[in-house]
C-alpha positions in Angstrom: 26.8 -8.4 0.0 25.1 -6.1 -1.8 26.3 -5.2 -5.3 24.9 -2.3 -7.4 26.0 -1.0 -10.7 25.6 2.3 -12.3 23.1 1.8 -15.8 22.1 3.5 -18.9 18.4 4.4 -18.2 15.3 4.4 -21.0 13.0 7.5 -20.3 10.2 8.8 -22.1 11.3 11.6 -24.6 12.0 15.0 -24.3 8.0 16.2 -25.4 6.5 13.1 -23.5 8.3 14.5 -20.2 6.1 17.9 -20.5 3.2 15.5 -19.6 4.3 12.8 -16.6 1.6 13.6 -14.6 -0.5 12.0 -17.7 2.2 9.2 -18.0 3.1 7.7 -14.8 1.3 6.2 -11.2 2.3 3.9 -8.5 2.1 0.4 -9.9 0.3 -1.1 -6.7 -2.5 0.4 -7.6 -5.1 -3.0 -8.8 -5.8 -3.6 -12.6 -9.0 -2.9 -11.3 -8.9 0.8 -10.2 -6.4 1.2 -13.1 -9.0 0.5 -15.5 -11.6 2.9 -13.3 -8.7 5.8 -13.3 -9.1 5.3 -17.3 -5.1 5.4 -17.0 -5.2 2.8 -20.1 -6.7 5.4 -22.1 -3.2 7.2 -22.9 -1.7 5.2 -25.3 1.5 5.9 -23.9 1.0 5.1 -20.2 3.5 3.3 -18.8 1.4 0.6 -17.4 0.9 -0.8 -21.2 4.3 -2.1 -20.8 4.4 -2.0 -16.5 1.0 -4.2 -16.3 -0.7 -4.5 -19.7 -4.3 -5.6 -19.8 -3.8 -6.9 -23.0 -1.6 -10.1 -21.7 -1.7 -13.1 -22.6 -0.4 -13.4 -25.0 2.7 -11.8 -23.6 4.0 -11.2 -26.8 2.2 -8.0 -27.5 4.0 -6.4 -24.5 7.4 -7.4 -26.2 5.7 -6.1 -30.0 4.5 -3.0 -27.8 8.3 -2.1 -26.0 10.4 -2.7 -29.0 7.6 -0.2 -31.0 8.2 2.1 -28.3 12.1 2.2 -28.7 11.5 2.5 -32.5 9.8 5.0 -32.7 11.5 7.1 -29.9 8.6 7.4 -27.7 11.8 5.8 -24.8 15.2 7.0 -25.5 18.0 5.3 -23.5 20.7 8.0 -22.0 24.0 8.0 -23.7 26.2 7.9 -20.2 25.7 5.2 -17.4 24.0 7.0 -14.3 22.9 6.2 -10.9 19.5 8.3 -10.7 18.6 10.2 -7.5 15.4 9.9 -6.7 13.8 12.2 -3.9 9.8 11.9 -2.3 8.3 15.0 -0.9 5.3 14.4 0.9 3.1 14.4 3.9 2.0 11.2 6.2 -1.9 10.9 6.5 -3.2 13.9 9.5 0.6 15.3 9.4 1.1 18.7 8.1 4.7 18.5 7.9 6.4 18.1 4.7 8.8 14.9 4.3 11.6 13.7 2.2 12.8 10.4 1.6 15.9 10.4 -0.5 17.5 7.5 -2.6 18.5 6.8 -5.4 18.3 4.1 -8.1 20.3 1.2 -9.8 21.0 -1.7 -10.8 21.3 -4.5 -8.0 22.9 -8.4 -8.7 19.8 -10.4 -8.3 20.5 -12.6 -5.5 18.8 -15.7 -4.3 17.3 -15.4 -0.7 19.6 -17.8 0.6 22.1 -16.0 0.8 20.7 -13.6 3.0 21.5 -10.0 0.6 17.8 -9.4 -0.2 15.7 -10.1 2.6 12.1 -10.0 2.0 9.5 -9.7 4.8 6.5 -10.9 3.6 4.9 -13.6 1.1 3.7 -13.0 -2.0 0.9 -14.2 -4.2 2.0 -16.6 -6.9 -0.4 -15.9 -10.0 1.3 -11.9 -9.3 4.8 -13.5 -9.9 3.8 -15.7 -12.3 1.9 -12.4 -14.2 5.4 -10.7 -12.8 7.9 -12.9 -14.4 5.8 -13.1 -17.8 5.8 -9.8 -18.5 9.5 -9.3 -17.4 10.5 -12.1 -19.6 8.6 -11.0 -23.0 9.4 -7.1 -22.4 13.0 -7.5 -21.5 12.5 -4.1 -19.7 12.4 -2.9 -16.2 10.0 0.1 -15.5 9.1 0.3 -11.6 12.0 0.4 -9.0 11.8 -2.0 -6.5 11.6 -0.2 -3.1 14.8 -1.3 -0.9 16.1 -0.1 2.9 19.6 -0.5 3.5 21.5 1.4 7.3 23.5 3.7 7.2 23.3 5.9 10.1 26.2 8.0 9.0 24.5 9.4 6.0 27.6 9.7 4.0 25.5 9.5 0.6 23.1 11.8 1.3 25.4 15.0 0.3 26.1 13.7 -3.2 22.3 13.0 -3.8 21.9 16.8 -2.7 24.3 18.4 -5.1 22.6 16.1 -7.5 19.0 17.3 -7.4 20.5 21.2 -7.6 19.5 20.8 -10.9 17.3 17.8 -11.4 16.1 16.0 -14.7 11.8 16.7 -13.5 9.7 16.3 -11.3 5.8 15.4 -11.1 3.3 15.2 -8.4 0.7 12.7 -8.0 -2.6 12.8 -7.6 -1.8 12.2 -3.6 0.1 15.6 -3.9 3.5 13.9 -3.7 6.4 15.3 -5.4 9.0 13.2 -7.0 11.9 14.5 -8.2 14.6 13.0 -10.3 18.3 13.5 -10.6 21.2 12.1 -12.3 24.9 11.5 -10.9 27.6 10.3 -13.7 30.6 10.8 -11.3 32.7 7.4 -11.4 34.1 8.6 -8.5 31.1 8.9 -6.9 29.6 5.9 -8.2 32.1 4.0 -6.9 31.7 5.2 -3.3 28.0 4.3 -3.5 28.9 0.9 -4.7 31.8 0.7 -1.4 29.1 2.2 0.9 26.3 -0.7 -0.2 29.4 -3.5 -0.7 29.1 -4.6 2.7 25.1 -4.3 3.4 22.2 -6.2 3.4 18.6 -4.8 1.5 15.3 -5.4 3.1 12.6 -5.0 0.3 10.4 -2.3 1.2 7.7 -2.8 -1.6 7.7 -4.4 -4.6 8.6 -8.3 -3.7 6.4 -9.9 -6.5 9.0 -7.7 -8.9 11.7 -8.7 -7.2 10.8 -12.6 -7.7 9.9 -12.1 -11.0 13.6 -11.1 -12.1 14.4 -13.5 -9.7 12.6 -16.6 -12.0 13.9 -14.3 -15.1 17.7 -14.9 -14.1 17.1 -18.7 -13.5 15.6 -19.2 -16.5 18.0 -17.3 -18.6 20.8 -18.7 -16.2 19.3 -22.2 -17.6 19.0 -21.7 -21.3 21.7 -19.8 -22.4 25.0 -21.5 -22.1 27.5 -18.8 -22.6 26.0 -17.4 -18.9 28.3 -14.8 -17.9 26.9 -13.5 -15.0 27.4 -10.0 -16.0 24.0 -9.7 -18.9 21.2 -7.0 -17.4 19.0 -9.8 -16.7 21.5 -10.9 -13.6 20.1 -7.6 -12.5 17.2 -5.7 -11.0 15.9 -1.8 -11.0 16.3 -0.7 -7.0 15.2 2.3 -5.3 17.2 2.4 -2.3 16.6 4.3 0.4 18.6 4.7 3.9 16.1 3.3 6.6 18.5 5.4 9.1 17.3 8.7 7.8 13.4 9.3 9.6 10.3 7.8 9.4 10.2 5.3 6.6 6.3 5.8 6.0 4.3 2.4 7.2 0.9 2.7 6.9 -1.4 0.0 8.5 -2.7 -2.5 6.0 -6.4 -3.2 7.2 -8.8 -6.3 6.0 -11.7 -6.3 4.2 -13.6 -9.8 4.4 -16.6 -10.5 1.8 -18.4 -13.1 0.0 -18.5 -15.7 3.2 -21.1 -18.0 2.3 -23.9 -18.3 5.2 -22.3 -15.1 6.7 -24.0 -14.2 10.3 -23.1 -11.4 12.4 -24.1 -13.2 15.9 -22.1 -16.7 14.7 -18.8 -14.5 14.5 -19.2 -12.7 17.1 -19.8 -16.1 19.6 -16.5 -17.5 17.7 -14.8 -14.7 18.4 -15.5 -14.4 22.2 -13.7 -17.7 22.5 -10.7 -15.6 22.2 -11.4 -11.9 22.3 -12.6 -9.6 24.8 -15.6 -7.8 22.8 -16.3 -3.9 23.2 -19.3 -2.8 21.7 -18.4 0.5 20.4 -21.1 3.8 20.4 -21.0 4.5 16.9 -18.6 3.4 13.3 -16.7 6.7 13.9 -15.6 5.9 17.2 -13.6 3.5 16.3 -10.8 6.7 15.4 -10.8 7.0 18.2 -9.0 4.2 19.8 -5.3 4.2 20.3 -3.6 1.2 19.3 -1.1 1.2 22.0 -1.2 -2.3 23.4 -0.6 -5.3 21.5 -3.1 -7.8 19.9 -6.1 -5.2 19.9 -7.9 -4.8 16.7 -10.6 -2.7 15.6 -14.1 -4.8 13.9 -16.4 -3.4 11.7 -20.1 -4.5 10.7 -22.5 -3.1 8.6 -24.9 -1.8 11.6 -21.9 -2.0 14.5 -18.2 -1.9 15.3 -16.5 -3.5 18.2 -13.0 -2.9 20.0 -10.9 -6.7 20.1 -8.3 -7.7 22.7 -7.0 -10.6 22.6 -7.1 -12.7 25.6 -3.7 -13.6 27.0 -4.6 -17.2 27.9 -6.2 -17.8 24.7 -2.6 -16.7 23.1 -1.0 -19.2 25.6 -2.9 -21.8 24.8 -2.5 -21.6 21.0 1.0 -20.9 20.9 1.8 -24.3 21.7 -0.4 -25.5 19.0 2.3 -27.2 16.5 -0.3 -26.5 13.5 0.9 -22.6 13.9 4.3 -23.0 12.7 5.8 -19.9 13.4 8.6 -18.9 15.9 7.3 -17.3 18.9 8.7 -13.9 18.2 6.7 -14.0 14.9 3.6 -15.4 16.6 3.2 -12.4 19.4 3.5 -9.5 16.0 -0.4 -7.9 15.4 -0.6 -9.2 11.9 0.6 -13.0 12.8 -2.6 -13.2 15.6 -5.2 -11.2 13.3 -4.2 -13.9 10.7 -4.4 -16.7 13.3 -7.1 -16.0 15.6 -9.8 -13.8 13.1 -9.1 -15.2 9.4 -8.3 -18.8 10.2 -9.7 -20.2 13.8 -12.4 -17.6 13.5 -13.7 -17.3 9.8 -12.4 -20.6 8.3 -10.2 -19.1 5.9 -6.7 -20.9 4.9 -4.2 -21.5 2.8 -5.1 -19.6 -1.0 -8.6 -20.4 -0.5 -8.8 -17.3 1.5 -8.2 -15.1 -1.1 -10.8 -15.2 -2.8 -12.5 -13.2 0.3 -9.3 -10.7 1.2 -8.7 -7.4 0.2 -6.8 -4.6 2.2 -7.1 -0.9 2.6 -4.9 1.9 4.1 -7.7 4.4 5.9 -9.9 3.3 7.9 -12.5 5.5 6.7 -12.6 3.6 3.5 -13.1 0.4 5.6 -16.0 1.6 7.2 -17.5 3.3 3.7 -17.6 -0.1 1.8 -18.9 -2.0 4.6 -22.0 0.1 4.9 -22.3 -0.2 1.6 -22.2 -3.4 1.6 -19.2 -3.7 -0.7 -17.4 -6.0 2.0 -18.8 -8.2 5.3 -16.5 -7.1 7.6 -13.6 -5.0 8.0 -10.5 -5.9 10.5 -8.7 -2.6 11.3 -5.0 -3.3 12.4 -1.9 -0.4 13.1 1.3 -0.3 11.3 4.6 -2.7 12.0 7.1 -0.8 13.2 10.4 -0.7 10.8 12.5 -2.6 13.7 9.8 -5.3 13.9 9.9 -6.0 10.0 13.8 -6.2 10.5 13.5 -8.8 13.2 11.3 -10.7 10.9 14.1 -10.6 8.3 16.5 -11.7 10.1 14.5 -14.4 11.2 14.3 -16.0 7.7 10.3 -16.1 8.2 7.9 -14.1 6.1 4.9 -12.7 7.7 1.3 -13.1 5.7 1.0 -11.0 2.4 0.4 -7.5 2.1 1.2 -7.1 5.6 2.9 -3.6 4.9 2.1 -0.4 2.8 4.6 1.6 2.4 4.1 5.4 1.4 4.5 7.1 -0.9 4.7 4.3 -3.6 7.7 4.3 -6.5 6.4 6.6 -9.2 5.9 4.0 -12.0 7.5 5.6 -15.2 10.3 7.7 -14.4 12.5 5.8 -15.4 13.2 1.9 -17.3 16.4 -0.2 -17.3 17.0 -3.2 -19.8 16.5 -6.8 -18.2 
């Protein structure tokens, strides 16, 4: 199963530290609203080697990390170290402050077959193609790949404690989450967190287009260089892990926003959509907080001038489901995000296979949702509720993936804290 491996980290040096805030962000965030954030504008940033702007040609992010190591701006620690890495933070509308605990290291890249790393969702190909480009010229790791492993006895979670008694830093983020690092260099230790993972299986949390990418980085190296050990860093890939048995593992819901239909007519979508919904005008945009998602298959619909509650209708699920064309088990047919794909962006909007891409974007708060649609930033927005952690488990262990960015998990991975060599 699982195999992880202590490693000798690259972080920025000791006067770059004083200014992380400056340095680092979550690396989900789009080239778009990096560029927007001005986060380019420090030459240092660690998205000029995380996600340069300046690619292709490739080469320049290579140029760029080796400059880096040259001239110090990265220095790699001496001693081999599994890093503890803790969150603090609050959910959206809770006032309680959370921590998620984990730690980071290296991880044997595995191939999916055999069942170690289990993603849950697909990915976009020109992202792992982007991914595995960047990977390949820089030769360095800088974002953690988000990963859940069980272990209901929480026999880690003292070690990572004694550990962040006197941590390396710690930055917040613009969201007001705190992320603290630590180090542990214990070989004792390190080995019990290698015998506690030995016999577990990862789900990937976040970060599956990084995880492919080293994925196509080990083949290719695996391919081309015939004294393969099976031991070189690029066999291996920066993890985050966390332990899904601790609390609440953060799911936000991952909303739709449609624009750019050609011919696009409010009344048209609304009579294709009654073929299969029941429609509930609602009084106002803002009522639409208002509704509890408590029964499956109900969504919430947003147009420029009115929103509407959706439920599906059973028989219209019924009927479909035997439809060969949707070729997903049944378990993975009846989840939220399987029917809003099925029944709103394909049957009702026309929109399959990568074509519909060019029409998709997603959001986390439905505020925003309803804010670009009256601005008429986006046609319509499809307002969905977070997948429950044992559903994505279930879709794991099923071998199936459900549609892309079906999950956001928060807080993000702090881009930045640390790098490892690939």
């Amino acid at each position: 199963m699982a195999e992880i491996k202590p490693f000798k980290a690259w972080k920025y040096n000791h006067f770059l530290r004083e200014k992380l805030y400056d340095l680092t962000a979550p690396l989900s965030e789009t080239k778009f609203r990096q560029k927007q954030a001005a986060l380019y504008q420090e030459p240092f940033h660690n998205f000029h080697i995380a996600s340069p702007s300046d690619v292709p040609p490739y080469e320049n992010v290579a140029r760029r990390v080796q400059n880096w190591k040259l001239d110090r701006v990265i220095e790699q620690d001496p001693l081999q170290g599994l890093y503890v890495y803790y969150q603090y933070f609050r959910l959206p509308q809770q006032p309680e402050e959370l921590c998620r605990k984990g730690f980071i290291s290296l991880v044997q890249t595995c191939e999916w077959a055999a069942k170690v790393i289990l993603p849950h969702e697909k990915t976009f190909s020109q992202a792992v193609e982007y991914r595995t480009n960047v990977l390949k010229h820089a030769e360095l790791m800088t974002t953690p790949t988000h990963g859940l492993y069980f272990a209901p006895q929480e026999v880690l979670e003292a070690y990572m404690d004694e550990a962040m008694q006197a941590p390396l830093y710690e930055v917040t983020d613009p969201d007001g989450t705190r992320h603290v690092l630590g180090v542990i260099h214990d070989r004792q230790v390190i080995a019990l967190f290698a015998q506690t993972l030995a016999d577990k299986s990862i789900i990937i949390a976040d970060g599956h287009h990084r995880y492919t990418a080293s994925l196509n980085h080990k083949r290719w190296h695996r391919h081309h260089n015939p004294n393969h050990q099976g031991d070189e860093p690029y066999n291996y890939h920066l993890m985050w892990l966390s332990n899904a048995a601790q609390g609440d593992p953060g799911i936000l819901a991952t909303h739709r926003l449609i624009q750019g239909l050609p011919y696009f007519e409010q009344g048209r979508v609304l009579a294709r959509l009654a073929k299969y919904f029941d429609l509930e005008p609602l009084p106002s945009h803002e009522a639409i907080f208002d509704i509890t998602y408590t029964e499956p298959w109900n969504f919430g619909l947003v147009f420029e001038a009115q929103a509407y509650y959706l439920r599906l209708k059973p028989l219209a699920f019924d009927n479909e489901a035997q439809n060969p064309a949707w070729a997903l088990p049944l378990p993975l047919k009846r989840l939220d995000i399987s029917v809003m794909h099925h029944f709103i962006i394909e049957k009702v909007l026309g929109l399959e296979g990568t074509q519909k891409f060019e029409h998709l974007d997603f959001a986390q708060y439905s505020g925003d949702c309803i804010a670009r649609v009256k601005r008429r930033e986006a046609q319509i927005a499809i307002l969905t509720h977070p997948i429950p952690l044992t559903q994505i488990a279930q879709v794991c262990e099923s071998g199936h993936l459900m549609p892309e960015k079906s999950t956001y998990f928060f807080p993000k991975v702090l881009s930045g804290l640390v790098f490892a060599d690939g």
